[in-house]
BAZALO-304235 format. One record per residue (C-alpha): residue in three letters; residue number from 1; z, y, x. Coordinates in pm, whole numbers, plus 50000, padded with zeros to 5 digits. Layout:
<atoms>
<atom resn="ALA" resi="NUM" w="Z" v="Y" u="X"/>
...
</atoms>
This chain:
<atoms>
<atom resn="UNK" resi="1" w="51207" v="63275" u="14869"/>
<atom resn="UNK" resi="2" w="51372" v="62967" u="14976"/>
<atom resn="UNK" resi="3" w="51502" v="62987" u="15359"/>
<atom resn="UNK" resi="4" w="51458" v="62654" u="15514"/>
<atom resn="UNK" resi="5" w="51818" v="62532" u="15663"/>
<atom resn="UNK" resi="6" w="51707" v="62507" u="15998"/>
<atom resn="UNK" resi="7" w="51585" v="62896" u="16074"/>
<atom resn="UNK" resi="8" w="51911" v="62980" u="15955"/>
<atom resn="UNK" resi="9" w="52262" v="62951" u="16038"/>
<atom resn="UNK" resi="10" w="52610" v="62971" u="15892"/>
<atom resn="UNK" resi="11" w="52805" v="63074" u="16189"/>
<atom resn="UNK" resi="12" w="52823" v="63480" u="16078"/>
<atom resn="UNK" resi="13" w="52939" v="63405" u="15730"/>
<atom resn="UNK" resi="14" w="53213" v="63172" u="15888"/>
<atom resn="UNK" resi="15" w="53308" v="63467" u="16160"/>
<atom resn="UNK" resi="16" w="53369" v="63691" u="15883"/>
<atom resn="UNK" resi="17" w="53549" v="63440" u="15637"/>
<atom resn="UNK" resi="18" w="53805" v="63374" u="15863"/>
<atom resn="UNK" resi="19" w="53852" v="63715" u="16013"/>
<atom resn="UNK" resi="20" w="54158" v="63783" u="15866"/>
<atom resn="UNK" resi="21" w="54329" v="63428" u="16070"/>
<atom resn="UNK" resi="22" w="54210" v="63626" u="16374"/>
<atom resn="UNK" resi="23" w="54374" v="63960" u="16269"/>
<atom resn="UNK" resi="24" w="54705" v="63823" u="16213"/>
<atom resn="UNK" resi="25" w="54692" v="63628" u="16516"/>
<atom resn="UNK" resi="26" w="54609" v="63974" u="16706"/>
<atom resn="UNK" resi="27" w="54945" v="64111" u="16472"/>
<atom resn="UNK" resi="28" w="55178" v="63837" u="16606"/>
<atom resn="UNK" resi="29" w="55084" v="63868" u="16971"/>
<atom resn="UNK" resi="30" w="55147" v="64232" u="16935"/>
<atom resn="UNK" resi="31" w="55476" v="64182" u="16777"/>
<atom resn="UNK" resi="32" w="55596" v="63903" u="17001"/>
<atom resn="UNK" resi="33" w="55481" v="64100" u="17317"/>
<atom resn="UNK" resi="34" w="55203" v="63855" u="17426"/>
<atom resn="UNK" resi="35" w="54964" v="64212" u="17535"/>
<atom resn="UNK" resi="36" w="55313" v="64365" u="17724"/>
<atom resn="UNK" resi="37" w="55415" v="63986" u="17936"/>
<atom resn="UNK" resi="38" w="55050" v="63999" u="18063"/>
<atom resn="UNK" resi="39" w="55072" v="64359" u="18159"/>
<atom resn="UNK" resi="40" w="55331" v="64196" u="18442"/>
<atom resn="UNK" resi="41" w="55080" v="63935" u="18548"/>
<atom resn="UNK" resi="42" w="54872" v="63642" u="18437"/>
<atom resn="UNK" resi="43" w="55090" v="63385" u="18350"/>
<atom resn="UNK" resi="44" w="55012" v="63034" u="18198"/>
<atom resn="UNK" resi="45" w="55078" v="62898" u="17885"/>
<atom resn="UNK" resi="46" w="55498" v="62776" u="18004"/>
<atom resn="UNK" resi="47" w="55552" v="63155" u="18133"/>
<atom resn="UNK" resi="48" w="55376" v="63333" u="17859"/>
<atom resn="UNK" resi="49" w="55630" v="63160" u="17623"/>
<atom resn="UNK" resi="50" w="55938" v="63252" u="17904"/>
<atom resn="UNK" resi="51" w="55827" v="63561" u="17860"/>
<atom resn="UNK" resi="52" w="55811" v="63627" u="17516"/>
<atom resn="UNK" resi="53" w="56074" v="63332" u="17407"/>
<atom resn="UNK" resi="54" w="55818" v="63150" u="17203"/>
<atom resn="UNK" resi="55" w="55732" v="62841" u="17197"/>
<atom resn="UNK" resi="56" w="55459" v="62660" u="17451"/>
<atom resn="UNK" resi="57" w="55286" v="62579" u="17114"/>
<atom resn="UNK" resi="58" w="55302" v="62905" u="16943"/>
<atom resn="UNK" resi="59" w="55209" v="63079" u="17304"/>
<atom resn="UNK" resi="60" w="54917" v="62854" u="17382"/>
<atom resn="UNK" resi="61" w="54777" v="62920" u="16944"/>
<atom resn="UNK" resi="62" w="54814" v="63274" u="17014"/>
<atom resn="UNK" resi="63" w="54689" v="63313" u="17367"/>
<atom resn="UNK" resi="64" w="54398" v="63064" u="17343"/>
<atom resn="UNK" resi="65" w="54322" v="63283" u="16991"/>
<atom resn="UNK" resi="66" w="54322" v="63601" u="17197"/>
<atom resn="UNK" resi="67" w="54103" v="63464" u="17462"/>
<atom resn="UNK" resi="68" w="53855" v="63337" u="17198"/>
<atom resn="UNK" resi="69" w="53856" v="63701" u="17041"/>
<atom resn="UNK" resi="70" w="53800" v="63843" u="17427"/>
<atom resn="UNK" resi="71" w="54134" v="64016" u="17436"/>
<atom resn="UNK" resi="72" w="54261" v="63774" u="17673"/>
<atom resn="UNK" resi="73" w="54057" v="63582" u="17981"/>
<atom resn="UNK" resi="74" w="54127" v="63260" u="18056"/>
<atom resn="UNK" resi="75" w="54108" v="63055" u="18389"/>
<atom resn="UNK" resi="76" w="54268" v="62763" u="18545"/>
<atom resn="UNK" resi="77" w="54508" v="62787" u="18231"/>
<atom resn="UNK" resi="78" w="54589" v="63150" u="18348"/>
<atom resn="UNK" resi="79" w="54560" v="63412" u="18144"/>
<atom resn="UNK" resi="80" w="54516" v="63788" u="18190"/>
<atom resn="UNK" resi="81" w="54434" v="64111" u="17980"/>
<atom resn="UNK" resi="82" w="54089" v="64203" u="17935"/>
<atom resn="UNK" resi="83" w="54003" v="64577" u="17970"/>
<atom resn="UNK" resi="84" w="54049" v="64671" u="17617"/>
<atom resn="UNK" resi="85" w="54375" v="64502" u="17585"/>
<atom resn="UNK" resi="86" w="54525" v="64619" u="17890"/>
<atom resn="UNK" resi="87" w="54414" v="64996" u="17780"/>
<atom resn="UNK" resi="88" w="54544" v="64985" u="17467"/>
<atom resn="UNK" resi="89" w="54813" v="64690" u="17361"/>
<atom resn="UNK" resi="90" w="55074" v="64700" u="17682"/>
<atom resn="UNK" resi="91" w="55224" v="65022" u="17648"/>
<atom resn="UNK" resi="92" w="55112" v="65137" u="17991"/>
<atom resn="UNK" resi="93" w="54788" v="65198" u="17905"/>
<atom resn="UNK" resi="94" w="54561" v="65528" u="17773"/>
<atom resn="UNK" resi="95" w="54731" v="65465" u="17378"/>
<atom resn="UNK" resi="96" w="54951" v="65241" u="17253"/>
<atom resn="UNK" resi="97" w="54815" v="65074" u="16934"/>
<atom resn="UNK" resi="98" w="55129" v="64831" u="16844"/>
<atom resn="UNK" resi="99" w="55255" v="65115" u="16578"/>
<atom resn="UNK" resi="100" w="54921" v="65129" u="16392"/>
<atom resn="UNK" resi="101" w="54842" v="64699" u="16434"/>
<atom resn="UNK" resi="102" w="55182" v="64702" u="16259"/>
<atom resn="UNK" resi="103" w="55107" v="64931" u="15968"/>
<atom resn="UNK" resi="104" w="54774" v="64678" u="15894"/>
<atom resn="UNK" resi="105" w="55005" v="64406" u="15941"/>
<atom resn="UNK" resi="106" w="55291" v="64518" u="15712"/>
<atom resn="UNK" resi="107" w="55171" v="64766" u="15486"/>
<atom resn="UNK" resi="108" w="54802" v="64711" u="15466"/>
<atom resn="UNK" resi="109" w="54799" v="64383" u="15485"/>
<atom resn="UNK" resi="110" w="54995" v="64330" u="15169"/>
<atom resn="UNK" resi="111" w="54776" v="64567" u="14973"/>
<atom resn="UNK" resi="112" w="54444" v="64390" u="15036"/>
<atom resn="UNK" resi="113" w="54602" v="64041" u="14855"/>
<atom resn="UNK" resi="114" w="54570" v="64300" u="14571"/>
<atom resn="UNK" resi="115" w="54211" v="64355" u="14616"/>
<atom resn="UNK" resi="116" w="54111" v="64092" u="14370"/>
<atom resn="UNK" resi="117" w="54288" v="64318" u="14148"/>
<atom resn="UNK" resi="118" w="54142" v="64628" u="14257"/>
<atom resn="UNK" resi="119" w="53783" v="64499" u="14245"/>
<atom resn="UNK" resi="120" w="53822" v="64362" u="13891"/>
<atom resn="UNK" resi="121" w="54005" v="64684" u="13747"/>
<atom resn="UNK" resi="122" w="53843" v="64996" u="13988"/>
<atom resn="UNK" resi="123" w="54220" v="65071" u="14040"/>
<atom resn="UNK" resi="124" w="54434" v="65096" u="14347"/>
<atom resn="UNK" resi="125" w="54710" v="64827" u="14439"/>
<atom resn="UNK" resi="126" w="55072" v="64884" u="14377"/>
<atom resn="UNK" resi="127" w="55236" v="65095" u="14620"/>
<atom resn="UNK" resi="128" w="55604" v="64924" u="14693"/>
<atom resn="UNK" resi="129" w="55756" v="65185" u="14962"/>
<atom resn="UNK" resi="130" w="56052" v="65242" u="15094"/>
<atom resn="UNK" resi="131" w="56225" v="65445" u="15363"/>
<atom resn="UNK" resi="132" w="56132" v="65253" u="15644"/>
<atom resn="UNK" resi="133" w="55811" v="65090" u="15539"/>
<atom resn="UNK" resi="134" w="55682" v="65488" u="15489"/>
<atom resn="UNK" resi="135" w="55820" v="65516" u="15816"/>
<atom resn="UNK" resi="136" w="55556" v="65215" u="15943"/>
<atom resn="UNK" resi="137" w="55301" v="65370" u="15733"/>
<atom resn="UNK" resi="138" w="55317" v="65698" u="15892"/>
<atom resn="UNK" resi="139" w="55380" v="65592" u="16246"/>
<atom resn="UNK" resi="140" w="55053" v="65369" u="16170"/>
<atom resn="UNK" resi="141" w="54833" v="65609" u="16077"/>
<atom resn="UNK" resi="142" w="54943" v="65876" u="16285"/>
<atom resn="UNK" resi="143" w="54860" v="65641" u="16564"/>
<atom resn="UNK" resi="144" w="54534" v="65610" u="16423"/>
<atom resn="UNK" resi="145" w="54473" v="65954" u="16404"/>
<atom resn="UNK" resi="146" w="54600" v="65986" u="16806"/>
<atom resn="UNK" resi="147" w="54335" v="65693" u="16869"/>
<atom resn="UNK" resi="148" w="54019" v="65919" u="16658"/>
<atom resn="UNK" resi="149" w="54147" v="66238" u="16870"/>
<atom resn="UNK" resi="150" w="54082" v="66118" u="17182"/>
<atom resn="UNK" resi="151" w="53789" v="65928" u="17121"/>
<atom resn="UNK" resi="152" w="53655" v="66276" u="17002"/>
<atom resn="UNK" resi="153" w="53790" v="66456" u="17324"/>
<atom resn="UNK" resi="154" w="53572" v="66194" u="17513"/>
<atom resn="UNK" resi="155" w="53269" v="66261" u="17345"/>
<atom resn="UNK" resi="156" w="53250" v="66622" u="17213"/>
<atom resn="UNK" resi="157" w="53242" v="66893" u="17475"/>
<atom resn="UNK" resi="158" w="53513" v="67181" u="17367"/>
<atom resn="UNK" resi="159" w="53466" v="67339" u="17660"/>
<atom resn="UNK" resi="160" w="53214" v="67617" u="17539"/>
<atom resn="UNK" resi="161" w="53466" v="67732" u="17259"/>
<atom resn="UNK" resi="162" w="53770" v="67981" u="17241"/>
<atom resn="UNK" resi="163" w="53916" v="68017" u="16894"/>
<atom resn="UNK" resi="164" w="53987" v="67708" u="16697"/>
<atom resn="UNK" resi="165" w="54044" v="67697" u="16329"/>
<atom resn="UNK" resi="166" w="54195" v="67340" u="16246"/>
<atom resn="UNK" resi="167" w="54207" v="67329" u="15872"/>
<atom resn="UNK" resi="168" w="54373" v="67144" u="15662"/>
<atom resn="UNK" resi="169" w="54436" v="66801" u="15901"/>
<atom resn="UNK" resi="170" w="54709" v="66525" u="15849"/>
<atom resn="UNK" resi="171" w="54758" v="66548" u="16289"/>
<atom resn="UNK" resi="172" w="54740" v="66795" u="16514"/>
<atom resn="UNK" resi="173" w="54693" v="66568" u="16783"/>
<atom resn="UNK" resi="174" w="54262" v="66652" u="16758"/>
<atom resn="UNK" resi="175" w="54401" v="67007" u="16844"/>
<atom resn="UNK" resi="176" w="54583" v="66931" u="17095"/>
<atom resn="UNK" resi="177" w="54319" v="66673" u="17277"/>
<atom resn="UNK" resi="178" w="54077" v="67011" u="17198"/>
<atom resn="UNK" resi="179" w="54300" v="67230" u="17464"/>
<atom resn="UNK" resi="180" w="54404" v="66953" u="17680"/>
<atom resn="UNK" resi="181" w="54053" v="66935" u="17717"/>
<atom resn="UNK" resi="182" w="53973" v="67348" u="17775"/>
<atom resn="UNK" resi="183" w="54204" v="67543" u="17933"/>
<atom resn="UNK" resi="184" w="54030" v="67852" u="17742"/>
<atom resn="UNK" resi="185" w="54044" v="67720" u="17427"/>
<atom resn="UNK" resi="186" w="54335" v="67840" u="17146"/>
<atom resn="UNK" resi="187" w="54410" v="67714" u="16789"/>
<atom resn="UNK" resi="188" w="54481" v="67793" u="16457"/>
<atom resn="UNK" resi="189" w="54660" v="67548" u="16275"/>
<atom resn="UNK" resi="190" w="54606" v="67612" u="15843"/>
<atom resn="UNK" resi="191" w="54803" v="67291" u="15739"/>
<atom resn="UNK" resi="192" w="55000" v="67199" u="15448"/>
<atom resn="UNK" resi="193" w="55323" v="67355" u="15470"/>
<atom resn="UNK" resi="194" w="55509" v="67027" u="15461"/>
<atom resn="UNK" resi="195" w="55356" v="66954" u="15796"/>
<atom resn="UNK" resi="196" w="55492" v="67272" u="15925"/>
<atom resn="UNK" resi="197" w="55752" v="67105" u="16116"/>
<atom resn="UNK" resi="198" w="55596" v="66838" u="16291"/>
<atom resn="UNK" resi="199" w="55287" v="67048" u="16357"/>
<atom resn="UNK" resi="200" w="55550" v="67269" u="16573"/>
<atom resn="UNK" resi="201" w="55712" v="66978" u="16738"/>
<atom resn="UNK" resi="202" w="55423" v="66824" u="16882"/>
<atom resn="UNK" resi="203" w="55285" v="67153" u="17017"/>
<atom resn="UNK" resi="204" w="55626" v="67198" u="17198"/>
<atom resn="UNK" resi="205" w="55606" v="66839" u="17299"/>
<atom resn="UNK" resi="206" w="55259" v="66918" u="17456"/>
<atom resn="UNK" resi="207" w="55378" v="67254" u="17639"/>
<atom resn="UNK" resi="208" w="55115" v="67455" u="17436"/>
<atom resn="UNK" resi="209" w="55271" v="67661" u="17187"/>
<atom resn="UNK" resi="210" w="55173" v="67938" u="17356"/>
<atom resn="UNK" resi="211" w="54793" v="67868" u="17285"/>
<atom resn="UNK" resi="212" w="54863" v="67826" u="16908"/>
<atom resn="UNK" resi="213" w="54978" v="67945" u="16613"/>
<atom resn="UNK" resi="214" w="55055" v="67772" u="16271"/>
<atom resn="UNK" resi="215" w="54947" v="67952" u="15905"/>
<atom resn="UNK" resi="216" w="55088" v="67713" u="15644"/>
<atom resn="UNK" resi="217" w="54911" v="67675" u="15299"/>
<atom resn="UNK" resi="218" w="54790" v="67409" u="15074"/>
<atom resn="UNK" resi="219" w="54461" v="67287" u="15212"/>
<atom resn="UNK" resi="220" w="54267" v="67257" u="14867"/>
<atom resn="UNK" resi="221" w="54365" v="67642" u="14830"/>
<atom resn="UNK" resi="222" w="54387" v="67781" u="15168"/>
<atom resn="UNK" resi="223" w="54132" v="68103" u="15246"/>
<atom resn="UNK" resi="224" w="54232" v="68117" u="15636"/>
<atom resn="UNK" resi="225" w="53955" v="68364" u="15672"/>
<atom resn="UNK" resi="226" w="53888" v="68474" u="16026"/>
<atom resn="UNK" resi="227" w="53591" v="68494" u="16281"/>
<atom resn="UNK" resi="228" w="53666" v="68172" u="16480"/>
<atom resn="UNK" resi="229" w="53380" v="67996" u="16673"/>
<atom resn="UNK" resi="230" w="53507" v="67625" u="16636"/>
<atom resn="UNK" resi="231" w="53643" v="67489" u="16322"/>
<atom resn="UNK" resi="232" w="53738" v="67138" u="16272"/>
<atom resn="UNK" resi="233" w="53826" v="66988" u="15936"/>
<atom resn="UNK" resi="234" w="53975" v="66606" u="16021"/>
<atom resn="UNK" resi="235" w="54052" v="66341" u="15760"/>
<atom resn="UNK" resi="236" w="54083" v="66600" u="15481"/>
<atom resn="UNK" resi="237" w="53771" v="66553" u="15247"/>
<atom resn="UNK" resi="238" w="53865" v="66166" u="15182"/>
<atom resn="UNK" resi="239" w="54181" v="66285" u="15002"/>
<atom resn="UNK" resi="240" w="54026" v="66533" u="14778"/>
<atom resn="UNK" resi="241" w="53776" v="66541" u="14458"/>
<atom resn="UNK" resi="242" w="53391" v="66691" u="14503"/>
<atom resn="UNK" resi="243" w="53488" v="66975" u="14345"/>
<atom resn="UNK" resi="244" w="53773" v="67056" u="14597"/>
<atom resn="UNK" resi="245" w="53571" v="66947" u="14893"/>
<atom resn="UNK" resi="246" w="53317" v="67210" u="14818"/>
<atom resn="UNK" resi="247" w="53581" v="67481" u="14804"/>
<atom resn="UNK" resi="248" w="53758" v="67368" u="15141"/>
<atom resn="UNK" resi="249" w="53439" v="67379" u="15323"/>
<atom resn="UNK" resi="250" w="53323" v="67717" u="15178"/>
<atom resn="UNK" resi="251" w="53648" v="67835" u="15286"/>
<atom resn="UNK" resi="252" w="53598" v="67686" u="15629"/>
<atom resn="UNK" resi="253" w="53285" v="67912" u="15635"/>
<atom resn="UNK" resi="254" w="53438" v="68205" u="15543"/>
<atom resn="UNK" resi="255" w="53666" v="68148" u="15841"/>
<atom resn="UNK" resi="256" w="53363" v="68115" u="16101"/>
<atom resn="UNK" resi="257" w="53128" v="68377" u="16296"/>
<atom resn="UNK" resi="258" w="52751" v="68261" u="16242"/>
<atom resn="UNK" resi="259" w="52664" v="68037" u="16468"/>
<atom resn="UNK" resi="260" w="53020" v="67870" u="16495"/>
<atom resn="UNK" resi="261" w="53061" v="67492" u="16485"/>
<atom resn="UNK" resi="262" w="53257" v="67265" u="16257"/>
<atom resn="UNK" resi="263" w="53359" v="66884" u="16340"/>
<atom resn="UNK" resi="264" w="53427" v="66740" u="16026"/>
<atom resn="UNK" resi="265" w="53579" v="66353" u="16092"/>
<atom resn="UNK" resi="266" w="53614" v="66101" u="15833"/>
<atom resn="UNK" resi="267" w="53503" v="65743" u="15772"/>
<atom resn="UNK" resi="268" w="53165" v="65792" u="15580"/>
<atom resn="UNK" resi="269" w="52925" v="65559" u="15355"/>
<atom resn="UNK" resi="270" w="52552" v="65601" u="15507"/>
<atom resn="UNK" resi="271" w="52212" v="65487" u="15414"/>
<atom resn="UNK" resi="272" w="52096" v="65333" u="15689"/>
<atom resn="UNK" resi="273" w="51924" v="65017" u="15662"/>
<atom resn="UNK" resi="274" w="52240" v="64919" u="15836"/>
<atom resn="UNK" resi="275" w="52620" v="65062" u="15732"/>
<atom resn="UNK" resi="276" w="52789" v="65105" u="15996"/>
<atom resn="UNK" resi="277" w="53059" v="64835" u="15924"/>
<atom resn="UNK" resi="278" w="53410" v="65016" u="16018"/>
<atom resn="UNK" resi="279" w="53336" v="65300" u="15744"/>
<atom resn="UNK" resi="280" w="53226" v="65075" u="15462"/>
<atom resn="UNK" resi="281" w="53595" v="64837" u="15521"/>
<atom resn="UNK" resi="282" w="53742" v="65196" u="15563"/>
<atom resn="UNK" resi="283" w="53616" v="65229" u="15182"/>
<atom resn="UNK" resi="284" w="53768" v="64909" u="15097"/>
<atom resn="UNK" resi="285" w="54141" v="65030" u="15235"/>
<atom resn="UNK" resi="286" w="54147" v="65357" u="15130"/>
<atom resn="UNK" resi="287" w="54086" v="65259" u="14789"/>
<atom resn="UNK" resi="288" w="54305" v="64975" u="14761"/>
<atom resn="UNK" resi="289" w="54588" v="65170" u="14943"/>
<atom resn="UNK" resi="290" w="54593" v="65462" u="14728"/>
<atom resn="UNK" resi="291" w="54271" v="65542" u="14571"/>
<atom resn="UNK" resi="292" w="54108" v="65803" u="14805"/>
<atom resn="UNK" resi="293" w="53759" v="65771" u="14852"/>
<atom resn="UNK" resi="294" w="53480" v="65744" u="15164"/>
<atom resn="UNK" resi="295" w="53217" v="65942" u="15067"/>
<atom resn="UNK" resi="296" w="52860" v="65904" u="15149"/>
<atom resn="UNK" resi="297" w="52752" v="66105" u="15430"/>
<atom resn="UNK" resi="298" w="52430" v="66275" u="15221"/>
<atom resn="UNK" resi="299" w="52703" v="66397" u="14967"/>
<atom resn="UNK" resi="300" w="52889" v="66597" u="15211"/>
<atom resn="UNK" resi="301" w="52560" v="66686" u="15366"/>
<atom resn="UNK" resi="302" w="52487" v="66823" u="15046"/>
<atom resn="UNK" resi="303" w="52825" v="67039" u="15024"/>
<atom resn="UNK" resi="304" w="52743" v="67187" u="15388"/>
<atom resn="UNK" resi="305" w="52400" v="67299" u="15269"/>
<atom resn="UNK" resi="306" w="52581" v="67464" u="14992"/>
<atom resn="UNK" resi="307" w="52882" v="67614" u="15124"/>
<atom resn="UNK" resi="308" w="52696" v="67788" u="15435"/>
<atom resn="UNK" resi="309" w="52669" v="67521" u="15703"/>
<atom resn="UNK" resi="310" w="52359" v="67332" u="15906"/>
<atom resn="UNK" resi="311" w="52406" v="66970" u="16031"/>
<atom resn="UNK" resi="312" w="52311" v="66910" u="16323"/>
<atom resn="UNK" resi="313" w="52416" v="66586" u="16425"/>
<atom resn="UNK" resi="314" w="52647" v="66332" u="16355"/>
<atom resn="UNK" resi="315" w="52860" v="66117" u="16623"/>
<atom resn="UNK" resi="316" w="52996" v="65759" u="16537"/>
<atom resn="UNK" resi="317" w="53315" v="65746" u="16794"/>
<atom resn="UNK" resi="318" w="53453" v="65362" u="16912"/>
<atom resn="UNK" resi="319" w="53678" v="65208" u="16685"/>
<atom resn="UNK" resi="320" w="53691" v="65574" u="16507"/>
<atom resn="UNK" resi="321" w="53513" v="65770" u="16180"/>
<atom resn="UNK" resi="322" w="53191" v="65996" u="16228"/>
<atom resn="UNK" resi="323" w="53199" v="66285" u="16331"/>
<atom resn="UNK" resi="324" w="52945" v="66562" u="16145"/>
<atom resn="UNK" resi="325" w="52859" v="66851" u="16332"/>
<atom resn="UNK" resi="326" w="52728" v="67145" u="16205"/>
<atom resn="UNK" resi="327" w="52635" v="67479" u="16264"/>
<atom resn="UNK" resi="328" w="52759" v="67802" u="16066"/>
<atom resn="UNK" resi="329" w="52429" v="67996" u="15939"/>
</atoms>
């Protein structure tokens, strides 16, 4: 069918063409404290670059890009932090989201001018780490994982529960938004063994070590067993095959009284008539990164059914993965 030029119009294709010239933009404010000089104050375009110690040029590309994104409002030739911004890129808001804008900008970043590559070959890029780029990788996606946490601990309600099992997580910062979030609530940490010690740190950090305890083992392999009511299994089933999947969420299970809930988080492929956009681009860097995969949602459906679990819902949280909730039977 030809579509007559008039009825339609280019401006979406263009948006998402050039999306990466607004993403580094949004990197370079970050990194040159744009976000952090407004958090003082609107300023115009000759204090913005005081502030920061760029140039009037380089402030006005970067603020006037940040105001056409919505980050930044504009008036008079004043600018000011929009909500979003001022919650989230000054430092003095609810999370701080400089560490993981520059993981995308330095690690990711570089890995997607690979995706030619990875398209044409089904293979990952070329990972080129060192000591402190792991260290911006981690810091990056640990932020990430603090962002998903308390987007869940805004919209689930943990208040009804009392004995967590957290299996087999890369943070335990979902844990610790979980009893933040219920005073009655305590948790059982099954994670790797290597994440022992960080695990332990952060609970101490948080002043709940007392509500907790840690049972290290390797989360492909782990039986944790138990008669908990909650169990949540957070960005573990992208890093593992089918077969393992299956296994970690029988053993979740196994772990549960009937009727107990699991969250299970991850960024998931759907088939609505509509994917929801964040997951399928999840797909995209997960694979390039490293080679991990985003699974479609009626595949891990499917390894629920079979391993002993209901669904009964799933939650899409802001800027976040899905959450799939389900119901021990």
């Amino acid at each position: 069918m030809t579509v007559s030029s008039t009825s339609a119009t280019p401006d979406r294709i263009v948006d998402i063409a050039i999306g990466y010239m607004g993403a580094k933009q949004l990197f370079a404010a970050a990194r040159t404290g744009v976000f952090r000089a407004l958090a003082e104050g609107e300023r115009d375009v000759a204090g913005l670059a005081t502030a920061t110690g760029l140039s009037e040029r380089m402030a006005r590309i970067l603020a006037d890009a940040m105001n056409g994104l919505g980050l930044l409002e504009r008036r008079d030739g004043r600018y000011r932090l929009a909500p979003d911004a001022a919650a989230h890129l000054t430092g003095e808001g609810d999370l701080d989201l400089h560490p993981f804008l520059a993981f995308l900008n330095e690690i990711s970043y570089g890995h997607w001018l690979q995706f030619d590559t990875t398209v044409d070959t089904t293979k990952p890029g070329e990972l080129d780490m060192n000591e402190e780029r792991w260290g911006t990788f981690m810091a990056g996606v640990m932020r990430y994982n603090a962002l998903h946490a308390a987007m869940l601990a805004r919209s689930f309600d943990f208040g009804p529960y009392r004995d967590m099992l957290d299996l087999g997580g890369l943070s335990p910062d979902f844990a610790i938004a979980a009893l933040r979030a219920s005073p009655g609530l305590s948790a059982r940490f099954v994670f790797d063994p290597a994440s022992t010690e960080s695990v332990a740190g952060a609970l101490a950090a948080a002043g709940l070590t007392d509500r907790a305890r840690i049972d290290p083992a390797p989360t492909d392999t782990a039986q944790p067993g138990g008669d908990h009511d909650l169990v949540m299994v957070n960005h573990v089933i992208h890093r593992f095959t089918a077969e393992q999947n299956r296994a970690i969420l029988a053993n979740a299970r196994a772990a549960a009284r009937p009727g107990a809930t699991l969250l299970l988080l991850d960024f998931l492929l759907d088939d609505d008539d509509r994917q929801r956009p964040i997951d399928a681009l999840h797909a995209g860097e997960y694979f390039v990164i490293d080679g991990t995969v985003v699974y479609p949602e009626s595949e891990v459906t499917a390894w629920l059914e079979a391993s002993g679990w209901r669904r009964r819902e799933v939650i899409a949280l802001p800027g976040s993965p899905r959450v799939v909730v389900a119901e021990a039977v």
